[in-house]
C-alpha positions as CSV (number, residue, x, y, z in Angstrom):
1,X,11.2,-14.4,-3.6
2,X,9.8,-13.0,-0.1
3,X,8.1,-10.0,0.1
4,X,10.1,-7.1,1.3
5,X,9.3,-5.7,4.8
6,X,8.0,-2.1,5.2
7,X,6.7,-0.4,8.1
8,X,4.4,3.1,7.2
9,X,2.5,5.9,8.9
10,X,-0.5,6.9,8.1
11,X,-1.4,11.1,9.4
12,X,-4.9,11.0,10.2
13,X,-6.7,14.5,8.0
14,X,-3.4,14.6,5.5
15,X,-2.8,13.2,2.1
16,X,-1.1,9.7,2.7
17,X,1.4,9.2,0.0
18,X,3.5,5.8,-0.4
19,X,6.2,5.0,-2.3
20,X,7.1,1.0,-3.0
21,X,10.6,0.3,-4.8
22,X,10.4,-3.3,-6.1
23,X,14.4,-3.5,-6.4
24,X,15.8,-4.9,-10.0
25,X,12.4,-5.7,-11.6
26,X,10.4,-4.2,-14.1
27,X,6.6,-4.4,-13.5
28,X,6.0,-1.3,-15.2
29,X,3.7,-3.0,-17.8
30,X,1.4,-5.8,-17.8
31,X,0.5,-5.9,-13.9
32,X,-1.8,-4.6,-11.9
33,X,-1.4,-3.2,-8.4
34,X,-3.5,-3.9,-4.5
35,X,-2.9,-3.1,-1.3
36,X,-5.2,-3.9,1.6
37,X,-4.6,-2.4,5.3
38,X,-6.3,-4.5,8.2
39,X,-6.3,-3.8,11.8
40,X,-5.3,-7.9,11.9
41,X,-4.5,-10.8,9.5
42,X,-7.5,-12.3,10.2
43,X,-10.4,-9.2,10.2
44,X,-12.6,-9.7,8.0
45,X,-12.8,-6.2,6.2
46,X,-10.0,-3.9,5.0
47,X,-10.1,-0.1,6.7
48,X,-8.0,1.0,2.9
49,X,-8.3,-1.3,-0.4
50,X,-5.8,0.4,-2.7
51,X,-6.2,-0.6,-6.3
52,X,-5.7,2.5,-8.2
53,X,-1.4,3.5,-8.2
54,X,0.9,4.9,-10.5
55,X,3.6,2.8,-11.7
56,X,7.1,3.7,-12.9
57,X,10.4,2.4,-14.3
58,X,12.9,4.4,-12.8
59,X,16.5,2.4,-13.6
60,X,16.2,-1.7,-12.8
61,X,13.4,-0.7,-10.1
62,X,10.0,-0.6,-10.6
63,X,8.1,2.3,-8.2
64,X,4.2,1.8,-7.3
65,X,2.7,5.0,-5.8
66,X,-0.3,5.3,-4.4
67,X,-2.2,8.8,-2.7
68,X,-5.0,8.4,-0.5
69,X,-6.6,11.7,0.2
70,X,-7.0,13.6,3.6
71,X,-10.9,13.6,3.1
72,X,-10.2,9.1,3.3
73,X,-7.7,9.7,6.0
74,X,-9.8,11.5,8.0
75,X,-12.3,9.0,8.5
76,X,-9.9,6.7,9.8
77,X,-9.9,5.7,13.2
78,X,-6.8,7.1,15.1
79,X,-4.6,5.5,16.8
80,X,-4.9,2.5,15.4
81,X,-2.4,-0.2,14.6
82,X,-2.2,-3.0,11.5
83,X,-1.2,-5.1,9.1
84,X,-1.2,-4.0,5.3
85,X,0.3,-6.1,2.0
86,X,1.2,-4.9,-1.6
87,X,0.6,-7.7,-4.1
88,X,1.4,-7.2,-8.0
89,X,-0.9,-9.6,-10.8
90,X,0.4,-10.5,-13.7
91,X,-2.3,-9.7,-16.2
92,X,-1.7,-12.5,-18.7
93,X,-1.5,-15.4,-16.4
94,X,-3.1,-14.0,-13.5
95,X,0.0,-15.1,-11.2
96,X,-0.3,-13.0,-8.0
97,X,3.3,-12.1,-5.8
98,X,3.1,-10.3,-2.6
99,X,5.6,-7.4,-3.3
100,X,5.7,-5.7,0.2
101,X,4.2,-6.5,3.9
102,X,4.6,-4.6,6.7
103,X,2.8,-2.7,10.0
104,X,0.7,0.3,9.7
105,X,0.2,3.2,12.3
106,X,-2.4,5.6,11.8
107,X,-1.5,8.5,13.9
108,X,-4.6,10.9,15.0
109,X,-4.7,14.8,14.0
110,X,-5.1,17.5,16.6
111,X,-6.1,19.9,13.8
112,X,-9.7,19.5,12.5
């Protein structure tokens, strides 16, 4: 299965709150959760490496949350552009599927 496209936004001094649907599958148990943001495929460090979310079964969907907070968000540079991937593990085998891939925007804050 391909990993589902998703463009987000990211507001520079605000909480950043993201909401993945993983239609008709349940990874509400046994999996763990990362997300890396990049400002290209191939840069060498991430500017966010997600690994804590909250994770839901809401009908046949699975929903992975994640909050980064505006004190993080802050200290990103802004504008910026990138790339970004969610990837699920399977805990018992270790398989790894890329859930979600997409752009990122990072828009910058007048207000400080």
């Amino acid at each position: 299965m391909s990993a589902a496209q998703l463009d987000v936004v990211i507001e520079q001094g605000s909480d950043f709150v993201q909401l993945w649907e993983i239609q008709d599958r349940d990874l509400s148990s046994g999996y763990t959760f990362a997300a890396k943001f990049r400002t290209m495929h191939a840069a060498p460090t991430a500017i966010l490496n997600l690994t804590t979310f909250t994770v839901a079964k809401s009908g046949s969907h699975t929903h992975v949350t994640c909050r980064v907070p505006a004190a993080t968000t802050t200290a990103l540079t802004a504008p910026t552009m990138g790339v970004y991937d969610l990837e699920a593990t399977q805990t018992s085998t270790g398989y790894i599927s890329r859930e979600f891939e997409g752009s990122y925007y990072i828009t910058p804050e007048a207000t400080r």
